[in-house]
C-alpha positions as a LaTeX table, in Angstrom:
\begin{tabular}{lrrr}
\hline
Residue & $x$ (\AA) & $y$ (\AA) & $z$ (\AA) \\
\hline
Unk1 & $-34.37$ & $-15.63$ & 0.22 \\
Unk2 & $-31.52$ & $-14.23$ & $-1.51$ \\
Unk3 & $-32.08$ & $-11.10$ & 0.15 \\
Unk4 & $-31.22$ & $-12.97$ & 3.37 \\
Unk5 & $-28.37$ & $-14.70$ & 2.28 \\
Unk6 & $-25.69$ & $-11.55$ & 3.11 \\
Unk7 & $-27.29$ & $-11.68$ & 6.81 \\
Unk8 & $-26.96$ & $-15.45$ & 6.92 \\
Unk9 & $-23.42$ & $-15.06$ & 5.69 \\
Unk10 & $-22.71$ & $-12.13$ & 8.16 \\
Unk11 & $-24.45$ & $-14.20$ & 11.16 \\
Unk12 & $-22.19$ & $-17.49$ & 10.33 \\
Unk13 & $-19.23$ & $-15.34$ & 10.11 \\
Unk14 & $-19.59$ & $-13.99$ & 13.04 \\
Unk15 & $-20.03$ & $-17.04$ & 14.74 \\
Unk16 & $-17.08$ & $-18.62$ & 12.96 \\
Unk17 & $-15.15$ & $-15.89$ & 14.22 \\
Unk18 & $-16.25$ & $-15.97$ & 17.98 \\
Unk19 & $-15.86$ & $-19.89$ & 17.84 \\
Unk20 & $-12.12$ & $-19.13$ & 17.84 \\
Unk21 & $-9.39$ & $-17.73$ & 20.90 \\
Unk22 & $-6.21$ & $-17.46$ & 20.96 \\
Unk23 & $-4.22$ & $-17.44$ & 24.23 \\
Unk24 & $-0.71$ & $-15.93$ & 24.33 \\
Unk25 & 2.68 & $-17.51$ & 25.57 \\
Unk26 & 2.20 & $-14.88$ & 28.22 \\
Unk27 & $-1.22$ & $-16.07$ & 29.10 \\
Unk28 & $-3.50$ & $-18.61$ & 30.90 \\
Unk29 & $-7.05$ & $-18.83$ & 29.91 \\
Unk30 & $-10.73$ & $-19.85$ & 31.62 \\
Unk31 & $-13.61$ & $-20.84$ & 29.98 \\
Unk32 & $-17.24$ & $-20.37$ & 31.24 \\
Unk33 & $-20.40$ & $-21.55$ & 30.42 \\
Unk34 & $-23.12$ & $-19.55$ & 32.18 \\
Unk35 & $-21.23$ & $-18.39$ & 33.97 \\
Unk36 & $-20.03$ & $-21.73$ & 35.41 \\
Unk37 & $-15.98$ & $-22.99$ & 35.04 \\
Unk38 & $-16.12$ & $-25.35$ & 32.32 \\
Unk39 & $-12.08$ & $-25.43$ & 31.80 \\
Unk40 & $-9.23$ & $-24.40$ & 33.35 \\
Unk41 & $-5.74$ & $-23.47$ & 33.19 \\
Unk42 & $-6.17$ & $-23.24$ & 28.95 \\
Unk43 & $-3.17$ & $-23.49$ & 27.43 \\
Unk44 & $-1.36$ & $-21.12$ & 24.90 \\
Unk45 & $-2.68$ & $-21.75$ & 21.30 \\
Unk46 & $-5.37$ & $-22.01$ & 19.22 \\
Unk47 & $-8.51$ & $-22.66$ & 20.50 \\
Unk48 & $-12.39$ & $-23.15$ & 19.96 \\
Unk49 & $-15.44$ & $-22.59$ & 22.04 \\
Unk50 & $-19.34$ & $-22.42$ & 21.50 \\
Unk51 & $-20.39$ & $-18.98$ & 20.37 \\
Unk52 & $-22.84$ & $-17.40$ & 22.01 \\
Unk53 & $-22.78$ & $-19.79$ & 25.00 \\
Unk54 & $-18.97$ & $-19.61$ & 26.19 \\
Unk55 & $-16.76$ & $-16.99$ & 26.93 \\
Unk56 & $-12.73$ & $-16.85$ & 27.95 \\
Unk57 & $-11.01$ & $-15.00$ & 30.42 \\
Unk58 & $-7.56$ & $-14.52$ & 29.90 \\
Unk59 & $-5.19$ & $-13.84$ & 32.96 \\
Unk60 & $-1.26$ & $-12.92$ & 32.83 \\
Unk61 & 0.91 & $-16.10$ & 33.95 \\
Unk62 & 3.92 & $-14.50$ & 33.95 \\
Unk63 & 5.39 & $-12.95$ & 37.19 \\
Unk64 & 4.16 & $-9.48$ & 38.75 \\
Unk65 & 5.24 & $-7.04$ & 41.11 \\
Unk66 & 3.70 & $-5.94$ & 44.14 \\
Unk67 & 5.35 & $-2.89$ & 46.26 \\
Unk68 & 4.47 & $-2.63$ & 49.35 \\
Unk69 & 4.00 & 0.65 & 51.52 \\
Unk70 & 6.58 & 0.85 & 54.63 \\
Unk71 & 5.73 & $-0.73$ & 57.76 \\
Unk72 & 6.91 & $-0.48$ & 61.66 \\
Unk73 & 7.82 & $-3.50$ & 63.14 \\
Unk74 & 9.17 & $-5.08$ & 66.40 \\
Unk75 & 12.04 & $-6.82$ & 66.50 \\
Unk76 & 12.35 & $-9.58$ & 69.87 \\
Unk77 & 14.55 & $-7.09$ & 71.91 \\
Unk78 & 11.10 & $-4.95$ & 71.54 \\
Unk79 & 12.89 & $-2.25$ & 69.15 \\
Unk80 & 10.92 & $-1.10$ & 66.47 \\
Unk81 & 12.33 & $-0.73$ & 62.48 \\
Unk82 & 10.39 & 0.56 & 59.19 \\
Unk83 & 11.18 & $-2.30$ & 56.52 \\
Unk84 & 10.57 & $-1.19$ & 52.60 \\
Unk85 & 9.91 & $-4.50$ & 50.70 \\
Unk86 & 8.37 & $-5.61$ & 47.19 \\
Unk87 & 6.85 & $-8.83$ & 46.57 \\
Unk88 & 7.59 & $-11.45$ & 43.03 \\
Unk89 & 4.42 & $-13.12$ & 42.88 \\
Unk90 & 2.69 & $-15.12$ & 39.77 \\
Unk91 & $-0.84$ & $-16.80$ & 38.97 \\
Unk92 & $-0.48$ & $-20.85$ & 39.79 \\
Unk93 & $-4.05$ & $-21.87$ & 39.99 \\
Unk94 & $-6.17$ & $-20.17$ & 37.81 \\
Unk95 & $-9.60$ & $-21.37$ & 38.87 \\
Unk96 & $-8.86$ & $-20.27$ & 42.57 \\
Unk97 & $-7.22$ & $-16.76$ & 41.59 \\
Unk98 & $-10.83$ & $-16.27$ & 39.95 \\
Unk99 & $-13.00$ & $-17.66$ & 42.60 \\
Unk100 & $-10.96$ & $-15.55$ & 45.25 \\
Unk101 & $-10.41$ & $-12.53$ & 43.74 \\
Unk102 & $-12.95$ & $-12.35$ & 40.90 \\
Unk103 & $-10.28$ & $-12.19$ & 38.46 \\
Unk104 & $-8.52$ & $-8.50$ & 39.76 \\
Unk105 & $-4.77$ & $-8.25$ & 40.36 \\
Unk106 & $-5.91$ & $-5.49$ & 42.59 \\
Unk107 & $-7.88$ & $-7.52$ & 44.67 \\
Unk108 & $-5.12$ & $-10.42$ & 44.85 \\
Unk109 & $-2.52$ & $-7.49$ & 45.99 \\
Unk110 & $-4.67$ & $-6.02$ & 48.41 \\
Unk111 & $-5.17$ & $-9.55$ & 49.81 \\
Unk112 & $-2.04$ & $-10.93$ & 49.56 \\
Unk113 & $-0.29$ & $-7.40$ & 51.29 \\
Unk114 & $-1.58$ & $-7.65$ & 54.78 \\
Unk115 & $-0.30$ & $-11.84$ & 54.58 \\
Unk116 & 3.33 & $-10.83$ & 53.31 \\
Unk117 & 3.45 & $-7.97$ & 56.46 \\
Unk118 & 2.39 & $-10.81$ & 58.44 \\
Unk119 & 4.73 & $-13.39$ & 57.76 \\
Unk120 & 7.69 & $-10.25$ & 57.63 \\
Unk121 & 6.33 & $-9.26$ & 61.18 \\
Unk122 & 6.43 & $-12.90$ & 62.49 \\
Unk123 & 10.23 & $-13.50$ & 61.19 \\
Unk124 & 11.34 & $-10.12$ & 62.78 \\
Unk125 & 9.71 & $-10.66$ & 65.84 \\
Unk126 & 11.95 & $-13.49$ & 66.10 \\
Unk127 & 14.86 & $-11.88$ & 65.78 \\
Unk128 & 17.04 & $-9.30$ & 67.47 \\
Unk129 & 18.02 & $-6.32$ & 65.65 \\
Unk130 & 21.73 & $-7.16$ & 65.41 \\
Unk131 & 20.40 & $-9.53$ & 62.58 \\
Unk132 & 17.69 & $-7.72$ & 61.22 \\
Unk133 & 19.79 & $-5.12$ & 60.05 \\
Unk134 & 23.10 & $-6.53$ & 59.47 \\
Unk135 & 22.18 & $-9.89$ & 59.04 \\
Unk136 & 21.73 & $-12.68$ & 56.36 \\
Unk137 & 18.72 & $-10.95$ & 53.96 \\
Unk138 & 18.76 & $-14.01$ & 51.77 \\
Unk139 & 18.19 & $-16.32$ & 54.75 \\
Unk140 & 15.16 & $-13.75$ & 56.15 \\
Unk141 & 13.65 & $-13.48$ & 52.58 \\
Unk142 & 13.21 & $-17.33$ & 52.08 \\
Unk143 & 11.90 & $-17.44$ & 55.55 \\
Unk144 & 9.29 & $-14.70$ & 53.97 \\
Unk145 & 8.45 & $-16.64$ & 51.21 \\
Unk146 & 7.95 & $-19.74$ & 52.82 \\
Unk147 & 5.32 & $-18.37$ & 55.29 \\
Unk148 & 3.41 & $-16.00$ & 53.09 \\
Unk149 & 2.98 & $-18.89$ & 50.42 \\
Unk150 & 1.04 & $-21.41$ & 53.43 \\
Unk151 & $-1.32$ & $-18.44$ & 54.01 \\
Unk152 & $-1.31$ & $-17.36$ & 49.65 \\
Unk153 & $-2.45$ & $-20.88$ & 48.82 \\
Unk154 & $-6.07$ & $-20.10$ & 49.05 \\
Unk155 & $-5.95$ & $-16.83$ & 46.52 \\
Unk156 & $-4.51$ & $-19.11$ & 43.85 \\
Unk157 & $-1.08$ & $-16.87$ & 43.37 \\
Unk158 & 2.56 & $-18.31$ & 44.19 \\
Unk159 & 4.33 & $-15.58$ & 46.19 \\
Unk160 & 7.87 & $-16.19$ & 44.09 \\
Unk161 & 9.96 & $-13.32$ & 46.15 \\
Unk162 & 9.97 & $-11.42$ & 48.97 \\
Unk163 & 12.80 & $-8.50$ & 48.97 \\
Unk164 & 13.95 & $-6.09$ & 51.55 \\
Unk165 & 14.34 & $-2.66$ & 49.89 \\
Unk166 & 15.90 & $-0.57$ & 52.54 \\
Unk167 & 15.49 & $-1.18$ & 56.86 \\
Unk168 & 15.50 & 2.30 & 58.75 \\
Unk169 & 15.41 & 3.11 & 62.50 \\
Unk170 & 12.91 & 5.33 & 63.30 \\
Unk171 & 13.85 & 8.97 & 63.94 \\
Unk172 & 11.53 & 9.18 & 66.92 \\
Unk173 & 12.62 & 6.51 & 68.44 \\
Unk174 & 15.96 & 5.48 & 70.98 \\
Unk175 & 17.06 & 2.90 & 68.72 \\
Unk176 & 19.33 & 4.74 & 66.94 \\
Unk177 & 21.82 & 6.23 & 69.63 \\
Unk178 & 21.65 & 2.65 & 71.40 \\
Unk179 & 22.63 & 1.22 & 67.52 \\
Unk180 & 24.93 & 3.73 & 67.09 \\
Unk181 & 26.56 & 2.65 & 70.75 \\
Unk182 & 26.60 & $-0.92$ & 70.07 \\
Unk183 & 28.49 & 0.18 & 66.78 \\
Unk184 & 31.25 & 2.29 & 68.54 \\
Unk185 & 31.56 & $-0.17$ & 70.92 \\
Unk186 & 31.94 & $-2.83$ & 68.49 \\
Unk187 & 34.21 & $-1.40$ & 66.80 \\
Unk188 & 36.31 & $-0.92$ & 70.08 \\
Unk189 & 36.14 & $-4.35$ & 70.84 \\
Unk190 & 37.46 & $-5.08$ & 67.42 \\
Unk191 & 40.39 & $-2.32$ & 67.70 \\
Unk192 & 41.54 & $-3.87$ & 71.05 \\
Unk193 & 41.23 & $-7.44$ & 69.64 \\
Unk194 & 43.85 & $-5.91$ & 66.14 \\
Unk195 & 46.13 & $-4.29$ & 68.94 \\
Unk196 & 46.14 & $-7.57$ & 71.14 \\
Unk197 & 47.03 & $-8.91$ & 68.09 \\
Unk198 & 49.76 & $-6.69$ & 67.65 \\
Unk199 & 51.27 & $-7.03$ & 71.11 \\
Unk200 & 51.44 & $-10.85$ & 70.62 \\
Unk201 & 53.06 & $-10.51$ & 67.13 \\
Unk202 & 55.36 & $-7.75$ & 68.22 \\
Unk203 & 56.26 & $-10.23$ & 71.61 \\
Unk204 & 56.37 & $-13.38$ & 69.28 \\
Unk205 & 59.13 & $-11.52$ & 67.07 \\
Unk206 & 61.06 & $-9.69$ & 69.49 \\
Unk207 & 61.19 & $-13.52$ & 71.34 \\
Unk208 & 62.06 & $-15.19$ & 68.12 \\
Unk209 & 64.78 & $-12.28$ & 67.89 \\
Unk210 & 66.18 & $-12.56$ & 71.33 \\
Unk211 & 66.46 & $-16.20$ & 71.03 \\
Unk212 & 68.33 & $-16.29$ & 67.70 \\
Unk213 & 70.82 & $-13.39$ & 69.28 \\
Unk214 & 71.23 & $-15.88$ & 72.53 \\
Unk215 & 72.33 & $-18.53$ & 69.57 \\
Unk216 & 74.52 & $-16.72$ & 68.05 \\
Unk217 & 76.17 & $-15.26$ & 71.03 \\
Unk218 & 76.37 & $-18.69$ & 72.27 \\
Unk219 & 77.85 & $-19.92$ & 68.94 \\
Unk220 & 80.54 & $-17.33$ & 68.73 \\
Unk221 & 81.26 & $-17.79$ & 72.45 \\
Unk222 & 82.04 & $-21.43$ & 71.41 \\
Unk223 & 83.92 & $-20.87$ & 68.26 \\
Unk224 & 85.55 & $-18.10$ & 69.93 \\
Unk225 & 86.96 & $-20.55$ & 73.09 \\
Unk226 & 87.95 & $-23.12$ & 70.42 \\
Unk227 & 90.06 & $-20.85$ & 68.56 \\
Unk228 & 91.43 & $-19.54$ & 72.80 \\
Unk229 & 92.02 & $-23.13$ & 73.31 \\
Unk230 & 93.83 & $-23.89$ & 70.04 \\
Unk231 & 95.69 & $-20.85$ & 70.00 \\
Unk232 & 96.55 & $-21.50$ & 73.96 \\
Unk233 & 97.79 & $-25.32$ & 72.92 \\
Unk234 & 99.98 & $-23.68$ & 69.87 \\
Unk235 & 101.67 & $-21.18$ & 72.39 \\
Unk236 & 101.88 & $-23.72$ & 74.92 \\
Unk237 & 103.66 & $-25.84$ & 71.88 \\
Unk238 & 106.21 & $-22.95$ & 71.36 \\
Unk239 & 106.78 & $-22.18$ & 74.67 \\
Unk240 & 107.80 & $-25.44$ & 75.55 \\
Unk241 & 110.02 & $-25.76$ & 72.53 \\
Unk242 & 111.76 & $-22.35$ & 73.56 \\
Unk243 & 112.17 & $-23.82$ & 76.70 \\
Unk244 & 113.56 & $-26.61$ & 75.52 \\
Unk245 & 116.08 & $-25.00$ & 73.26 \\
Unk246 & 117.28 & $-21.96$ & 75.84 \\
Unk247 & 115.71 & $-22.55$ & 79.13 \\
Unk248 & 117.52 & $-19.37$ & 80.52 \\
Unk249 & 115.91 & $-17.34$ & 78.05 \\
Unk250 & 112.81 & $-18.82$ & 78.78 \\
Unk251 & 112.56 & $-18.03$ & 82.24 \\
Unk252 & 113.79 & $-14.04$ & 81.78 \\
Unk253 & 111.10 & $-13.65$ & 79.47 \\
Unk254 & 108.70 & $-15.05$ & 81.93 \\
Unk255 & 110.62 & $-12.76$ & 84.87 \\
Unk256 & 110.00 & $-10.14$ & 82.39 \\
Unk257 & 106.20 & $-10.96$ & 82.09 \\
Unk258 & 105.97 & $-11.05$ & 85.73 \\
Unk259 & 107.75 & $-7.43$ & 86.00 \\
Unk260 & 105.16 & $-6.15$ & 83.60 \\
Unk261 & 102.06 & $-7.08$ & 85.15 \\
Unk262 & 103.28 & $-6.71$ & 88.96 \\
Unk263 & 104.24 & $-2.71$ & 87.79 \\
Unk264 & 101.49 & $-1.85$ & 85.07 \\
Unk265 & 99.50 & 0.41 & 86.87 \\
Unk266 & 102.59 & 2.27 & 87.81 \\
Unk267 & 101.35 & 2.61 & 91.81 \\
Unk268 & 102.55 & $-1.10$ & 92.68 \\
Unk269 & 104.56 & $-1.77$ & 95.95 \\
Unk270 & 106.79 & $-5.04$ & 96.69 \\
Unk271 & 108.28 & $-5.51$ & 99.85 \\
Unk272 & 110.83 & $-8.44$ & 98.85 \\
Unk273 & 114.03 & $-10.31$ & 100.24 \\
Unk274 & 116.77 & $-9.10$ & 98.58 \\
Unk275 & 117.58 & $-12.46$ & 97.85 \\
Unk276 & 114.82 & $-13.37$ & 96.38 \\
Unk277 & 114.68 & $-15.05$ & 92.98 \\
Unk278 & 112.24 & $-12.20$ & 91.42 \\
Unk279 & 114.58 & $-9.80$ & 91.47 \\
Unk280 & 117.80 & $-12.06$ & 90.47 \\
Unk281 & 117.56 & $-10.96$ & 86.99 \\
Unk282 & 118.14 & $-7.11$ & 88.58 \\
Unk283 & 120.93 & $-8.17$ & 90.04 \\
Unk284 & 124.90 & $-6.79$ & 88.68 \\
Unk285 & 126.50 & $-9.78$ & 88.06 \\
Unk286 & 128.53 & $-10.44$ & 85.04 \\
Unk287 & 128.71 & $-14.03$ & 84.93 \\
Unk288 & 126.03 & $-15.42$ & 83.49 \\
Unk289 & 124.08 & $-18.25$ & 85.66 \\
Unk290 & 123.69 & $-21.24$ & 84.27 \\
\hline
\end{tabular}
């Protein structure tokens, strides 16, 4: 008896040990009883099970990658593209990632690849190529997400992210001259728009301009007639002062006046009496008139 005591010791100790499992922060466990699901979705900690009888499964919760090979797809204008992506995905239901896929991240990716491309060919098809390439790729990769994860349900995994690596035009195909095209003529249209532009600003300034030189011009035009007018009055003023004071004097300066400008170009011809009162002050008379 005491010769089986170390083997009883051994066998209990060996039980005690395989009574016991431990399940990461990083992992989700499954225990099985025959091969049957008796608990799911196992917690991390410290746990027990029947020896002999039960067995765990542990699976990695936290999120995995999954890089998908090129593909060729049609956009709606019926132009093909090759779009690079890779795929955020995680475990969510434990019982159904086992039942689907036995257990074998390789067998969830190679299920869960051909229902990304599909919901990435649906989205593009959909679209024209304007906004394939150049559009919105947060907008297209929720649109991914939210379609892949209606068909991902049944393999148990949450498809987290869907990201666009790179989008090329195929060599062998017409898409890129017509792209390139579009591009030249786009950015054309948006040259012509910046010189329209231009032309309105330069017309909007140069109007601005020619109205503020009208004002001023019209301004100094006034200021400058005020200061004719007052200056006119004030030599009106003296003129009729002189006139009062020495009237003869007054009128030979004006005779004078009248001499100047009727002569100043120096070609002038009068044909006058001889009596006439322009040409009294050219008379010889030594008595002054009064």
């Amino acid at each position: 008896m005491r010769a089986m005591l170390p083997i009883l010791l051994i066998v209990v100790a060996f039980l005690g040990m395989d009574s016991v499992y431990q399940i990461r922060e990083s992992e989700v466990g499954l225990r099985f009883q025959f091969g049957r699901i008796v608990e799911s979705d196992i917690k991390p900690g410290i746990h027990f099970k029947l020896p002999l009888v039960q067995n765990v499964l542990k699976f990695d919760r936290r999120i995995l990658s999954l890089d998908g090979e090129p593909e060729r797809y049609l956009t709606s204008e019926k132009k093909d593209v090759n779009v690079d992506f890779f795929v955020k995905w995680r475990i969510a239901d434990v019982r159904k990632f086992y039942q689907a896929t036995a257990g074998m991240e390789v067998n969830a990716m190679q299920r869960m690849s051909p229902i990304v491309k599909e919901a990435i060919r649906n989205e593009i098809n959909q679209r024209p190529l304007k906004d394939v390439v150049a559009g919105e790729r947060n907008n297209l990769a929720e649109q991914f997400v939210s379609v892949a994860n209606r068909s991902a349900e049944s393999l148990g995994v949450q498809i987290v992210d869907v990201r666009i690596k790179r989008i090329d035009l195929p060599e062998d195909s017409l898409v890129v001259g017509s792209v390139f095209d579009r591009m030249r003529a786009e950015r054309f249209r948006v040259a012509n728009e910046l010189r329209a532009e231009g032309v309105e600003q330069s017309e909007t300034i140069r109007s601005n301009a020619d109205r503020q030189r009208a004002v001023i011009i019209a301004e100094a035009e006034r200021d400058a007639q005020r200061l004719r007018g007052e200056g006119d009055a004030t030599a009106a003023e003296i003129y009729a002062k002189a006139y009062e004071q020495r009237a003869e004097f007054y009128a030979f300066y004006r005779s004078l006046e009248a001499y100047r400008n009727s002569f100043s170009d120096g070609q002038g011809v009068l044909v006058l009496d001889k009596n006439s009162d322009f040409l009294r002050y050219f008379e010889q008379s030594s008595a002054p008139r009064r």
